[in-house]
BATIBA-302192 format. One record per residue: x, y, z of N, C-alpha, C in turn. Coordinates in steps of 0.2 Angstrom, whole numbers, padded with zeros to 4 digits, always signed. Layout:
REM residues N
XYZXYZXYZ...
***
This chain:
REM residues 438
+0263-0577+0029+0266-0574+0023+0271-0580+0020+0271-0580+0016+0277-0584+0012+0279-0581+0004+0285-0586+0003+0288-0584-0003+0284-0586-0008+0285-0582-0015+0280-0583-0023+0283-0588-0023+0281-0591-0028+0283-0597-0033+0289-0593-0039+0290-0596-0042+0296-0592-0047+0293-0589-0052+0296-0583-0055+0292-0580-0059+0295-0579-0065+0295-0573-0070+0296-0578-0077+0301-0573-0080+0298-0568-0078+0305-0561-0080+0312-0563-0077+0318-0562-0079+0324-0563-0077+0326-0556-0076+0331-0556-0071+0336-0550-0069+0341-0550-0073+0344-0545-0073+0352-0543-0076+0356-0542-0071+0362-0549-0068+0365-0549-0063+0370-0541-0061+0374-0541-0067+0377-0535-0070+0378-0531-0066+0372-0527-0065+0370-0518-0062+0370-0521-0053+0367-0526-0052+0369-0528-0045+0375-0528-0041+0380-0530-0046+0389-0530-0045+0390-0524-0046+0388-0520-0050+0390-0513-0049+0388-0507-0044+0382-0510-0042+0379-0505-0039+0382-0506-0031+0383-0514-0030+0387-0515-0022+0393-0511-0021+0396-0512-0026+0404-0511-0027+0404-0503-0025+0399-0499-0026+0399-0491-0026+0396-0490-0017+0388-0491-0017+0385-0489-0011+0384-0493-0005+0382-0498-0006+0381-0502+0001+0388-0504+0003+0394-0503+0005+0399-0503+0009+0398-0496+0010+0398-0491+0008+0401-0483+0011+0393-0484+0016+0386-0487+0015+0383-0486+0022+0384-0490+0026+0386-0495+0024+0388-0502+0031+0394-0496+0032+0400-0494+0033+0403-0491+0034+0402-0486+0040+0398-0480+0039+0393-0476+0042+0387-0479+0047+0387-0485+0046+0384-0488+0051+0389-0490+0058+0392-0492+0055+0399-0496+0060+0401-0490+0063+0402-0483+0059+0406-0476+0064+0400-0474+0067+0393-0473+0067+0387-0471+0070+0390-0477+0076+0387-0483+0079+0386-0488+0082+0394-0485+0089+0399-0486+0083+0404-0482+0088+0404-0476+0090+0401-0471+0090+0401-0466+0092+0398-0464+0097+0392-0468+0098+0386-0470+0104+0390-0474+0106+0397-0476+0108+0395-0479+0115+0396-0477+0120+0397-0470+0122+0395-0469+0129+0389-0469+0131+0384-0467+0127+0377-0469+0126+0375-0474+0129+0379-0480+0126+0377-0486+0126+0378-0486+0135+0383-0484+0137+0388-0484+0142+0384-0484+0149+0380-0477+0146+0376-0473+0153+0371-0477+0155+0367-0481+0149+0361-0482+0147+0360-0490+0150+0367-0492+0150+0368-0500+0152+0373-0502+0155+0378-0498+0157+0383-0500+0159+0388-0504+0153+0392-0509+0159+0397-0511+0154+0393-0518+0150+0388-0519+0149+0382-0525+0146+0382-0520+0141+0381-0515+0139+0381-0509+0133+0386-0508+0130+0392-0509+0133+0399-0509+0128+0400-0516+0126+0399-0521+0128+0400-0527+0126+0395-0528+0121+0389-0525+0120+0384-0525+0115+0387-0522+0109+0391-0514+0111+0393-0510+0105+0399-0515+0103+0400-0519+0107+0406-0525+0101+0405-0529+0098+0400-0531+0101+0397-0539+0099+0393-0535+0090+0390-0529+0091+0388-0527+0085+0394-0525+0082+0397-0522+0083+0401-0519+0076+0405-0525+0073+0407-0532+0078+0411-0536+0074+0406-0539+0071+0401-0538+0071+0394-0542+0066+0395-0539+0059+0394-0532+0059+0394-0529+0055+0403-0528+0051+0405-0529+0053+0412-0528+0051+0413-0535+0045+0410-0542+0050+0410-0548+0045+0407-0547+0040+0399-0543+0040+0396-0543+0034+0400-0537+0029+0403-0534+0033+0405-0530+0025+0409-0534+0021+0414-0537+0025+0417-0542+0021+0415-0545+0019+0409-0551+0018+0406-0555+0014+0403-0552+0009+0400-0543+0010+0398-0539+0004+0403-0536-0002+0409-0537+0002+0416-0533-0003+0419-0540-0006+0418-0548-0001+0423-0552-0007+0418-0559-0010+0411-0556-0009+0406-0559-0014+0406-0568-0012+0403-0565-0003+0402-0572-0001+0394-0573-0004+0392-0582+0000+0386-0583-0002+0383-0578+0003+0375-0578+0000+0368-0574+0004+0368-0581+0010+0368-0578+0017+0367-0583+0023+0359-0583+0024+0357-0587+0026+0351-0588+0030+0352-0580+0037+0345-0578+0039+0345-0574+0046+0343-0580+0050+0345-0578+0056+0348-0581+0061+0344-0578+0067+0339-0573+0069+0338-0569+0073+0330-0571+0076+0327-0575+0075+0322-0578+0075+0316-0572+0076+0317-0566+0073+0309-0559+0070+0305-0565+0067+0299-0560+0068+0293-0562+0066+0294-0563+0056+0297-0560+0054+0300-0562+0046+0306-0566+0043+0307-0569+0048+0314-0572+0046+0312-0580+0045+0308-0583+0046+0306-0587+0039+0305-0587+0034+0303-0580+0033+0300-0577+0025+0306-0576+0022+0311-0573+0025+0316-0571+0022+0321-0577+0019+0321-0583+0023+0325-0588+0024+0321-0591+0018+0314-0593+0019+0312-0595+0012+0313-0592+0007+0312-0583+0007+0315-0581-0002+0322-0584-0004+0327-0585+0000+0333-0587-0002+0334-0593-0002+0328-0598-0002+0327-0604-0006+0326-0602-0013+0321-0597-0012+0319-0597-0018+0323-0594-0023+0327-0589-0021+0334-0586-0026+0339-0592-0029+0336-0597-0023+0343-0604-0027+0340-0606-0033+0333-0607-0034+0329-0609-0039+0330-0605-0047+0333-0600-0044+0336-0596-0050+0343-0596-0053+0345-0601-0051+0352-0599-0053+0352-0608-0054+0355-0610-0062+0355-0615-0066+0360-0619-0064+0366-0615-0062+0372-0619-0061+0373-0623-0054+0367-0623-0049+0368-0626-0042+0373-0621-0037+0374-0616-0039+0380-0610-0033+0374-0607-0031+0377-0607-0023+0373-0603-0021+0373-0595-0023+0365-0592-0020+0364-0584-0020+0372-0581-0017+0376-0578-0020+0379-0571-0017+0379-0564-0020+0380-0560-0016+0382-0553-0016+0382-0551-0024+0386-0554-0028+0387-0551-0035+0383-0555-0038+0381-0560-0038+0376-0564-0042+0370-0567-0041+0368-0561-0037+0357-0560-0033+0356-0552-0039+0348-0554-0038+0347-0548-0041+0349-0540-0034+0350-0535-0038+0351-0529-0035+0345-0528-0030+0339-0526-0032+0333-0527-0029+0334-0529-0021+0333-0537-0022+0337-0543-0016+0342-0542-0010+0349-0540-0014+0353-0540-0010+0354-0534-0007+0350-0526-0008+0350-0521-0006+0345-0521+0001+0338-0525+0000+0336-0526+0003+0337-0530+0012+0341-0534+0008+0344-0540+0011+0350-0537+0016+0353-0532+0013+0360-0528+0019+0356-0523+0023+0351-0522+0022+0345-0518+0029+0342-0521+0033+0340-0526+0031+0337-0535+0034+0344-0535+0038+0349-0537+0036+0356-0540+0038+0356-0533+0046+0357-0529+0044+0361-0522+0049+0355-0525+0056+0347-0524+0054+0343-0525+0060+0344-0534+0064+0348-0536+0059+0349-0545+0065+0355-0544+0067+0359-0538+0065+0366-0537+0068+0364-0534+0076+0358-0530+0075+0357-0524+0083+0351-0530+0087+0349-0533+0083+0344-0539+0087+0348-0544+0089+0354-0545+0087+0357-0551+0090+0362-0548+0097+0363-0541+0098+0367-0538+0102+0361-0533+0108+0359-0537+0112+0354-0534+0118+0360-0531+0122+0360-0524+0125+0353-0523+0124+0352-0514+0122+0356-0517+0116+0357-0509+0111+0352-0513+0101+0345-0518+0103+0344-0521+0101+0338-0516+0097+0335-0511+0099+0332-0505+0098+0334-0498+0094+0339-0499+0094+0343-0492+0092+0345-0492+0085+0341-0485+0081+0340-0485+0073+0349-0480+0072+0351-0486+0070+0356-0484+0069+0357-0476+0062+0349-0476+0060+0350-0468+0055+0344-0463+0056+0345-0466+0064+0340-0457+0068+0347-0454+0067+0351-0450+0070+0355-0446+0070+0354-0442+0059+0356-0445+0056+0353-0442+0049+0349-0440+0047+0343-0443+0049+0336-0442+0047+0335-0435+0052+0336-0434+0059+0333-0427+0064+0340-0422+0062+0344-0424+0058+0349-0418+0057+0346-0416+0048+0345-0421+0045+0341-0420+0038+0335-0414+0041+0330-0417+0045+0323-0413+0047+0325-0406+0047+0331-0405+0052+0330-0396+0055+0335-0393+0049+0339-0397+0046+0343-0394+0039+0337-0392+0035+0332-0395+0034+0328-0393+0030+0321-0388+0034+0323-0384+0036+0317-0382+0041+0314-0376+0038+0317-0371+0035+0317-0365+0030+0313-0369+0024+0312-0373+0021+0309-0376+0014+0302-0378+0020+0301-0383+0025+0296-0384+0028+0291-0378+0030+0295-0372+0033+0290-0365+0035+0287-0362+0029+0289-0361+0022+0287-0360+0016+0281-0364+0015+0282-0370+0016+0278-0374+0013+0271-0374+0017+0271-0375+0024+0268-0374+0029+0264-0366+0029+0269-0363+0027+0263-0356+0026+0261-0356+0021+0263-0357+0014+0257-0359+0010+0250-0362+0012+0250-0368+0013+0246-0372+0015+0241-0368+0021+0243-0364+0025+0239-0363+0030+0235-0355+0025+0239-0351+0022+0237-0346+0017+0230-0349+0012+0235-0355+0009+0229-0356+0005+0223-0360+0008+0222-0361+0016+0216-0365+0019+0211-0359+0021+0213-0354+0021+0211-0346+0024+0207-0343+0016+0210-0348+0012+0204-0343+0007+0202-0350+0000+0199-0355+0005+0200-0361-0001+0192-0361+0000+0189-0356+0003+0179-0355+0002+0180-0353-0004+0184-0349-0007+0182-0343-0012+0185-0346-0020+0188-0352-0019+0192-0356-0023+0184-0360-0028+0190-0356-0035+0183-0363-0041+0186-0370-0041+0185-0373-0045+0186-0380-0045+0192-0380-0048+0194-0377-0054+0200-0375-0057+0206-0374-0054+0204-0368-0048+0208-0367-0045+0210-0372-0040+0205-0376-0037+0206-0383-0032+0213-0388-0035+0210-0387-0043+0212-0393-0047+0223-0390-0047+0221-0383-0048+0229-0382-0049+0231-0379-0044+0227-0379-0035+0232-0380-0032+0234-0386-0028+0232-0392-0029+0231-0397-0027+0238-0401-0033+0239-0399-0039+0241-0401-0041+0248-0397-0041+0250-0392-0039+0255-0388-0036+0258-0393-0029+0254-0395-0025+0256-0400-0019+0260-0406-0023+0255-0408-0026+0256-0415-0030+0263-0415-0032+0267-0411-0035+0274-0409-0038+0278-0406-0032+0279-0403-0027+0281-0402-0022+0281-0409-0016+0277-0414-0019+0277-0422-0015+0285-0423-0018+0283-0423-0026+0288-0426-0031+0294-0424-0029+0296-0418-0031+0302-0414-0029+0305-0416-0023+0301-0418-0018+0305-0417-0012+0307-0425-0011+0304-0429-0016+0306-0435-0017+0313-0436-0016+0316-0430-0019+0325-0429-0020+0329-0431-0015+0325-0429-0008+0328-0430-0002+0331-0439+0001+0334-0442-0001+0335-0447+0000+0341-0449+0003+0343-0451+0009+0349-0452+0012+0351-0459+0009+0347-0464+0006+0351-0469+0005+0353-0469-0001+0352-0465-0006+0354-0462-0014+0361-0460-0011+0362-0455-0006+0367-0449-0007+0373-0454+0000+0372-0461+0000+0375-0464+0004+0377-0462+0013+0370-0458+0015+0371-0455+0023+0371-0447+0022+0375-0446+0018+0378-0440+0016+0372-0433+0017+0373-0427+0019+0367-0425+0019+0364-0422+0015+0356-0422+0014+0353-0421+0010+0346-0417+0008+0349-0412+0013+0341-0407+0014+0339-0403+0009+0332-0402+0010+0331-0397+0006+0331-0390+0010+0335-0386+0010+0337-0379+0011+0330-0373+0008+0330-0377+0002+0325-0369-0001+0318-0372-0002+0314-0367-0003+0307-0366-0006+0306-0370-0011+0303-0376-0013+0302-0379-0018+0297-0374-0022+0292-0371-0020+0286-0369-0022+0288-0365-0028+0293-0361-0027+0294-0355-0031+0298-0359-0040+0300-0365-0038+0304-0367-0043+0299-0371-0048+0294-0374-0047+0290-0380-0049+0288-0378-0057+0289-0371-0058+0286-0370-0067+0292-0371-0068+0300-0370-0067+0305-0372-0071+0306-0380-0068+0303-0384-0065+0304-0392-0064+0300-0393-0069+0294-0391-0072+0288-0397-0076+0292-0399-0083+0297-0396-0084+0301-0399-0092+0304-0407-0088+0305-0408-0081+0306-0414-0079+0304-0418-0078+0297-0418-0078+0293-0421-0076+0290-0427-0085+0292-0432-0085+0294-0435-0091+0287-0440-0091+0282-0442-0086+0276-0444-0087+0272-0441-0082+0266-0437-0085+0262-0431-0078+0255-0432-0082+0252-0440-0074+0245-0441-0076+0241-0439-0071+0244-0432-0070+0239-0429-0063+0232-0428-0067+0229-0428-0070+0221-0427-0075+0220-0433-0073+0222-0439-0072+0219-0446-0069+0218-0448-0061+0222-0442-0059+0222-0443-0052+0217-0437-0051+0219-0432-0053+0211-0427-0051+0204-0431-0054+0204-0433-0057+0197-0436-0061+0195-0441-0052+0199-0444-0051+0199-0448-0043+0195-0443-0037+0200-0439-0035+0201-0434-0032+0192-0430-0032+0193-0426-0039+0187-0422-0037+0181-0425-0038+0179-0433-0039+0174-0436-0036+0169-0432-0030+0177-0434-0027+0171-0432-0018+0169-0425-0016+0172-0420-0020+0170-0413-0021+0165-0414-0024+0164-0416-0029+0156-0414-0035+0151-0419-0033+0152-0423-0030+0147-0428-0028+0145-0429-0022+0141-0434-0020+0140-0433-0013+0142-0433-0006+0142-0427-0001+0147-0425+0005+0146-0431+0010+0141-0437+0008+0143-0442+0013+0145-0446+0010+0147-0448+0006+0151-0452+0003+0159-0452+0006+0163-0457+0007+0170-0459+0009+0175-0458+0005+0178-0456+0002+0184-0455-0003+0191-0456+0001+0193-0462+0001+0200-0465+0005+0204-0463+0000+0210-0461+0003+0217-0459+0000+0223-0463+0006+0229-0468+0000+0233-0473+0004+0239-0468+0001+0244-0466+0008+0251-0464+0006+0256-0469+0007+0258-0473+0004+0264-0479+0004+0273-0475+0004+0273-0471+0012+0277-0469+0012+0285-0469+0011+0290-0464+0008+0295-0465+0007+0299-0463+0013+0302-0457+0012+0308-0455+0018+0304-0450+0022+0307-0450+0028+0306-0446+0033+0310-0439+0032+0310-0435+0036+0312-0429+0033+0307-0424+0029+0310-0419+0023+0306-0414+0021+0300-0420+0018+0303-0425+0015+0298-0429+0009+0292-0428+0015+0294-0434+0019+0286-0434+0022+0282-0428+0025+0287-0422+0029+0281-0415+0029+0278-0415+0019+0281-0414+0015+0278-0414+0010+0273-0419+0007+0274-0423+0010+0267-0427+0010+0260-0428+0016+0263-0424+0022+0256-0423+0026+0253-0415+0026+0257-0414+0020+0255-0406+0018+0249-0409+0013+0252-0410+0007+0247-0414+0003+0239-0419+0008+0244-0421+0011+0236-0426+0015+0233-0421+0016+0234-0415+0020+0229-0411+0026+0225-0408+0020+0230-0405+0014+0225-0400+0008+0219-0404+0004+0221-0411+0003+0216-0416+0001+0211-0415+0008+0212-0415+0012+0205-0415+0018+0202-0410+0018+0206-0403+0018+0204-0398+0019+0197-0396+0012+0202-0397+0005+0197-0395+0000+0192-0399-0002+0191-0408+0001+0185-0409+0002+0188-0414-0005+0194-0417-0004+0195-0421-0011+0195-0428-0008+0197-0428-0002+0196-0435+0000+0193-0434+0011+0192-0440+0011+0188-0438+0018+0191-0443+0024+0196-0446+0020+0202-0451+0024+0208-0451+0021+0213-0451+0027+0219-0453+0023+0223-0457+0028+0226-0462+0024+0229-0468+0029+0238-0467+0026+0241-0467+0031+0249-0470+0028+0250-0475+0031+0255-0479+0024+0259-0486+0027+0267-0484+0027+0268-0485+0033+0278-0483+0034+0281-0491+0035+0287-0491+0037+0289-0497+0038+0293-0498+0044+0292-0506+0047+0290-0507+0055+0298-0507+0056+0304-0507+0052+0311-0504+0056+0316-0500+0051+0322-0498+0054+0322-0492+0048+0327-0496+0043+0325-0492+0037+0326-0496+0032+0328-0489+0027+0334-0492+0024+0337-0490+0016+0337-0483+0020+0339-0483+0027+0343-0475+0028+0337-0470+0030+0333-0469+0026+0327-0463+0029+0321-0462+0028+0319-0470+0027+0313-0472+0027+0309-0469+0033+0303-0470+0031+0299-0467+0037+0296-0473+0041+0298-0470+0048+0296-0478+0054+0289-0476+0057+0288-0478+0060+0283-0475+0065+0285-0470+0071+0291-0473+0072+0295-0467+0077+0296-0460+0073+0296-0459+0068+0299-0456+0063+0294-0451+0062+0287-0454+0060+0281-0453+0060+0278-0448+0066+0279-0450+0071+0277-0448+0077+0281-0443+0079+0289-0443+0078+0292-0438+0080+0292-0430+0077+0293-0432+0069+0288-0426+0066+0283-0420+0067+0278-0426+0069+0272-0421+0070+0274-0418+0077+0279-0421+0083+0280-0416+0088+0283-0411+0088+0289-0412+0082+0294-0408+0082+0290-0402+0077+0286-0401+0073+0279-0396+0070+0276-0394+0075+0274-0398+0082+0270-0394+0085+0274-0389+0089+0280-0392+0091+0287-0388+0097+0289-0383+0094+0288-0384+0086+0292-0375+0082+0291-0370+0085+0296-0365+0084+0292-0357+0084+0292-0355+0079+0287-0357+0075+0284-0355+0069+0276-0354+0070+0274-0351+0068+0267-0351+0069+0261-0356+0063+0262-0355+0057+0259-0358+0053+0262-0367+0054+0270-0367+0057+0270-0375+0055+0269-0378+0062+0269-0373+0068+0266-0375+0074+0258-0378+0073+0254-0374+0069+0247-0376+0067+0246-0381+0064+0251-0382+0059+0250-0389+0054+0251-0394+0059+0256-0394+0064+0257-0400+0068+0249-0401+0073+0249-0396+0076+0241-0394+0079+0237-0399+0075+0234-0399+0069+0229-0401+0066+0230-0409+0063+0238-0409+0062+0240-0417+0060+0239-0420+0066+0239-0418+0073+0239-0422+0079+0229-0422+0080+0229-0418+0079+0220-0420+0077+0216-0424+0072+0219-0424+0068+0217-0425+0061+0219-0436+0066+0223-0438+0068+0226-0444+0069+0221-0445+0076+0219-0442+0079+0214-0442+0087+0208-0444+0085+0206-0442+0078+0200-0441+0075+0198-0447+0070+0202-0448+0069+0201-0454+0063+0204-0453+0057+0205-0446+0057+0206-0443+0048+0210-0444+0046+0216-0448+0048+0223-0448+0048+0223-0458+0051+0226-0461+0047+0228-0467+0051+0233-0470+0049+0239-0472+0053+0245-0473+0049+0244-0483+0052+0248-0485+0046+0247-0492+0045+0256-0493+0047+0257-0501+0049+0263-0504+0048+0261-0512+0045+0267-0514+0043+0265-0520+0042+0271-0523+0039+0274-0529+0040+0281-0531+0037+0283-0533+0031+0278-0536+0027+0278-0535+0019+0282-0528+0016+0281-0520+0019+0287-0515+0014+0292-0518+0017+0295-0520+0020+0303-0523+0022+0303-0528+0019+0300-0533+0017+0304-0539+0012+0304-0539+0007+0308-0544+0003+0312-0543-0002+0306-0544-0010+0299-0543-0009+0296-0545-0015+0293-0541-0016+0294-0541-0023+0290-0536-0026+0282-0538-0025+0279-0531-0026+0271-0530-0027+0268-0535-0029+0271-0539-0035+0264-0541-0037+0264-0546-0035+0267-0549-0030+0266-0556-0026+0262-0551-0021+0260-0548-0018+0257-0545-0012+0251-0550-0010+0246-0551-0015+0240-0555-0014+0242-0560-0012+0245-0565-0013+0247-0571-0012+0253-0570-0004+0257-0565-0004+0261-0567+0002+0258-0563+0008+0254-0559+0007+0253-0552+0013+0245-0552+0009+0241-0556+0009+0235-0556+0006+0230-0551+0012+0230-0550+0019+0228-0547+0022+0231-0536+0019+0236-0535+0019+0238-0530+0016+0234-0527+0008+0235-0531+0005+0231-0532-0003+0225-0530-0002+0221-0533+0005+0215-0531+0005+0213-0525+0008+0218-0522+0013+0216-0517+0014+0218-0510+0009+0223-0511+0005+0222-0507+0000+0217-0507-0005+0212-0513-0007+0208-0514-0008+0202-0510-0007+0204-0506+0000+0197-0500+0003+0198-0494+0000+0204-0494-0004+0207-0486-0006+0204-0486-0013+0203-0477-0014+0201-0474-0021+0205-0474-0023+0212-0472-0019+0218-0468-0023+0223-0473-0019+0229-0475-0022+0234-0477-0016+0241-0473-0021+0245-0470-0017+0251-0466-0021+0258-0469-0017+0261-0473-0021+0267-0472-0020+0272-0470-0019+0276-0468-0014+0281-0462-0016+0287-0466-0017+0290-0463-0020+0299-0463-0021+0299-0470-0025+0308-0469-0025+0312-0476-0029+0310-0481-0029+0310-0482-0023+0312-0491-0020+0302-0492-0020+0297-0489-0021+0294-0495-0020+0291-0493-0029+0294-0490-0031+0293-0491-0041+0295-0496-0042+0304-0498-0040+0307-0503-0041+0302-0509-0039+0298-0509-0034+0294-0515-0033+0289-0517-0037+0287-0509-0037+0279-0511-0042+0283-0513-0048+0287-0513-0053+0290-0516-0061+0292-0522-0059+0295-0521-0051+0300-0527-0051+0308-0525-0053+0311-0521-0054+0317-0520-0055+0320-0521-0059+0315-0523-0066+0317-0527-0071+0319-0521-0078+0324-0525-0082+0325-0519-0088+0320-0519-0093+0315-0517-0092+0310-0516-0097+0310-0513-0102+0310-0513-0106+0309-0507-0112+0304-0500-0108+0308-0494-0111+0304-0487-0108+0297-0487-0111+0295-0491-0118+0285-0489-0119+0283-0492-0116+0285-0497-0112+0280-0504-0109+0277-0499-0104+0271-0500-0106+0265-0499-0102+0265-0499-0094+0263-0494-0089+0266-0495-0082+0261-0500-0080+0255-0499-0081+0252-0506-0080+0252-0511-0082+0256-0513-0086+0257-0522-0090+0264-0523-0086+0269-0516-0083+0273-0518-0078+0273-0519-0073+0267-0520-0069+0264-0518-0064+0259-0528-0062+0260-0530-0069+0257-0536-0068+0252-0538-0064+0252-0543-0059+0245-0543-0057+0243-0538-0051+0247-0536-0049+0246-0530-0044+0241-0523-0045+0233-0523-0044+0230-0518-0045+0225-0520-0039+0225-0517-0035+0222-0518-0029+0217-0512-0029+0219-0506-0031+0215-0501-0033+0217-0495-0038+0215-0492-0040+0218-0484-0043+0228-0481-0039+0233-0482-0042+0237-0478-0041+0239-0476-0043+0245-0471-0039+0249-0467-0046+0256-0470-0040+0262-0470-0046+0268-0468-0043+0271-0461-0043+0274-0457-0037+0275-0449-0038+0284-0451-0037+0287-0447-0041+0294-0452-0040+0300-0450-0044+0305-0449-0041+0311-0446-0044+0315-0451-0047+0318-0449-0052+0322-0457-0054+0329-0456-0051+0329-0461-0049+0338-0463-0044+0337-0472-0045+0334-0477-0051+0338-0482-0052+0335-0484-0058+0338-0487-0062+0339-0490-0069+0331-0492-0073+0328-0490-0069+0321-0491-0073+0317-0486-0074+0313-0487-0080+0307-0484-0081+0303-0487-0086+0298-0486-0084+0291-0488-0091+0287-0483-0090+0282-0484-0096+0277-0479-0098+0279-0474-0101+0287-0472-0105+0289-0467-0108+0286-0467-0116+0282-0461-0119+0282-0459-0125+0288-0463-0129+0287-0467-0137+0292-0469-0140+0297-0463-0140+0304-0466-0138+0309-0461-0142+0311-0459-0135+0309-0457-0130+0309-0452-0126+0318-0456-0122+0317-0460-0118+0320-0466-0117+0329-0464-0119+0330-0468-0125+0334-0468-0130+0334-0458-0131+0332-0454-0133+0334-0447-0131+0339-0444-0125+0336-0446-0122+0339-0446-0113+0347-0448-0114+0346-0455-0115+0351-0459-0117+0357-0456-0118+0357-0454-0126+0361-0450-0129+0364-0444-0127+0360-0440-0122+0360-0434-0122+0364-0435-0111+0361-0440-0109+0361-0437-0102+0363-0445-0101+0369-0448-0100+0369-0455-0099+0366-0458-0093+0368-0454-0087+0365-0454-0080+0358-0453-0079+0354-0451-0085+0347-0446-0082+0344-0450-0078+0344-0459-0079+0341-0464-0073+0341-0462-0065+0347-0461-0067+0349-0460-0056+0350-0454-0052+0349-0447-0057+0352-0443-0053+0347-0438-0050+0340-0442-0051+0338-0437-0050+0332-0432-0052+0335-0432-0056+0334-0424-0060+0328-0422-0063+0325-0430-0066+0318-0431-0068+0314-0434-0062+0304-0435-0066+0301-0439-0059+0295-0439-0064+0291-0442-0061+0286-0445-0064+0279-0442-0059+0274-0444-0062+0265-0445-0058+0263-0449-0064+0263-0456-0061+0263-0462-0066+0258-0465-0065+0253-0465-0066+0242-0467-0066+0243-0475-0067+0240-0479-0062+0237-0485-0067+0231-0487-0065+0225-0488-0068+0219-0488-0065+0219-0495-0061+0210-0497-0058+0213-0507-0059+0210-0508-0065+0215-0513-0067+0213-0517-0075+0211-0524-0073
***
């Protein structure tokens, strides 16, 4: 993989200084009292080569917050991973951007970049300090996020098992609307975000299910007709035919059971006949989904004493034995570039999305990637901001929590504006945003 060539859109340095100056110090912060709070952990597990690890890391992390709060240059990694050429060549190419000859730093890289770059930065602080070099510093949030939200899971979960027990007797219509009931229940639970809410917790407590006719006025672009048009292919047409479906996952926690709730009904009702997730290979922006993450889920569904979420676990441990289920990794979602270098930097990734009918993905940060993070205008077209990046049919499913949006009705945008200064970050709206391949 390598860095793109320079591309033509510019950033608005602006929002990147402001956005440092609020979040990324309060989670470096939370990482530095996690780190100390394990060390008897470290202690038992290593002796005293574990305390002199939990120092050698927190004085790493302590310099980095300082060069994050007094807007030193972006450093080279130092940690010799498998991506740290890539990473060291993007910040050649950040210098390429800037006309004055000053190095890339903290207040004067685009936001995107440098957000990226301080969850790069935390994994070469725990890789440079063996042998606590393993240890995700935001499990402890993510499995206290899980059981917080255990009551919204067992709802969601009986559903799901309810409606497998009588989806013989279902018309197509009704497939259609209750498939597209999931679909917005993916959305929704998008909300759960620990890197938004800076660590802070952020479960969902209640039943999404019951609320989703008072969310559809939030819902500001809903091109689920384009995504069912996908979808019931495999239904009306023929049952040996392959219908792949790609989840480009967000966080762990309720988001992702909302997402392997949706996978299993797409199997179940015959909309797709595979489904692949891609998570990322270390933890990132707080509660992203790992493969540990991934895997500890489906056990912790199978360990419940619940009956319908004990079965979902049952079936998602089959459905992965079997083939029906296949989860991807791959280092590309952890680097700094947007989507539509993917052909060119990660061209083996490109292609395997390339086997997908449908690829959806969820949450902020990989919208951010697909536009690019750029200020676009809200009508520009989500495909024209999507640029060369069309490897297959996708949609993005996605709450907004940062500065952008396309594909908005004229007006819509500038409405918002006026009425709700914040409506970008907080939330409150989301999208199911279609773009075919062009």
């Amino acid at each position: 993989m390598e860095a793109p060539g320079p591309l033509s859109a510019k950033y608005e340095g602006s929002f990147a200084y402001y956005t440092v100056k609020d979040r990324m110090p309060q989670i470096l912060t939370k990482v530095i009292d996690t780190v100390h709070r394990n060390k008897h952990k470290f202690l038992e597990a290593h002796g005293e080569e574990g305390i002199e690890a939990e120092k050698k890391a927190l004085s790493f992390f302590s310099k980095l917050r300082n060069e994050m709060q007094t807007n030193k240059p972006i450093l080279p990694l130092s940690d010799q991973l498998p991506d740290t050429q890539i990473w060291n060549q993007y910040l050649d190419y950040q210098r390429t951007l800037l006309s004055d000859g000053d190095e890339p730093s903290w207040f004067r890289s685009p936001w995107l970049y440098v957000e990226c770059y301080l969850y790069r930065r935390i994994q070469e602080g725990l890789f440079l300090s063996p042998p606590i070099s393993d240890f995700d510093v935001f499990r402890e949030v993510k499995n206290e996020s899980f059981f917080q939200s255990q009551q919204a899971m067992f709802a969601l979960c009986t559903h799901l098992q309810e409606l497998k027990g009588r989806m013989n007797s279902l018309s197509k219509d009704k497939v259609r609307d209750e498939i597209y009931k999931l679909v917005q229940v993916s959305l929704w639970g998008n909300k759960c975000d620990l890197s938004i809410s800076g660590g802070q917790n952020n479960s969902q407590k209640t039943s999404v299910l019951a609320s989703l006719e008072d969310f559809k006025a939030f819902i500001l672009v809903d091109d689920m007709t384009s995504v069912w048009n996908i979808l019931s292919k495999n239904r009306d047409g023929n049952m040996e035919s392959r219908t792949r479906v790609d989840f480009v996952l967000d966080n762990a926690g309720f988001e992702l059971v909302t997402d392997l709730v949706l996978a299993d009904a797409m199997l179940s009702l015959n909309l797709a006949t595979e489904v692949h997730f891609h998570g990322k290979v270390m933890p990132w922006y707080v509660s992203d989904t790992t493969k540990h993450d991934f895997d500890w889920t489906l056990k912790q569904c199978l360990a419940v004493n619940h009956k319908w979420m004990s079965k979902c676990g049952e079936t998602w441990k089959e459905n992965l034995k079997k083939g029906r289920w296949v989860y991807h990794e791959h280092l590309f979602w952890t680097l700094p570039h947007e989507y539509c270098t993917m052909a060119e930097v990660a061209p083996d990734l490109y292609t395997e999305l390339q086997k997908s009918d449908l690829v959806l993905f969820k949450g902020d940060l990989n919208y951010r990637k697909l536009a690019g993070d750029r200020r676009w205008d809200f009508t520009v077209p989500f495909s024209q901001a999507l640029r060369s990046f069309h490897p297959a049919p996708l949609c993005s499913i996605r709450t907004l929590k940062a500065d952008i949006q396309v594909g908005l009705p004229e007006g819509v945008g500038e409405r918002l504006t006026a009425s709700e200064t914040d409506w970008l970050t907080t939330g409150k709206y989301g999208v199911i945003q279609f773009s075919p391949v062009v």
